[in-house]
N, C-alpha and C positions, 0 to 999 in steps of 0.2 A: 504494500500500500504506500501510494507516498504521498508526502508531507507537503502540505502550501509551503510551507519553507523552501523545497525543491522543485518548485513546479521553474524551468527553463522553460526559454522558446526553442521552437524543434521539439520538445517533450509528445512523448503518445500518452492521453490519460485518458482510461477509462472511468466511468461514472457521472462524466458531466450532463451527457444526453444519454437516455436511456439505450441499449444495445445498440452505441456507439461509439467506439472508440473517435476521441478528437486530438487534434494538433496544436499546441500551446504555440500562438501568434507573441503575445507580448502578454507580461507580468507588471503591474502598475502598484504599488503597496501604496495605501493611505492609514500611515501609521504602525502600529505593530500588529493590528489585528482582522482589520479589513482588506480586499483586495479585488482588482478591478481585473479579469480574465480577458483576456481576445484570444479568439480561438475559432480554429477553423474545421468543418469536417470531412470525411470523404471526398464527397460528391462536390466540393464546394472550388 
């Protein structure tokens, strides 16, 4: 399982769309505990 702390761009993470693996675009931190995802899937 991994960690917001290690989400990279290029990253594959599953769980964000249901039975889909997605591609971590960009990681934005607002702060230490919130965080803003871009990310791209498959088909996209």
């Amino acid at each position: 399982m991994i960690r917001l702390e290690d989400l990279q761009p290029n990253a594959a993470v599953r769980g964000v769309l249901p039975d889909c693996i997605v591609t971590v675009v960009s990681v934005q931190w607002f702060g230490s505990e919130a965080l803003e995802l871009t990310y791209k899937t498959p088909d996209a």
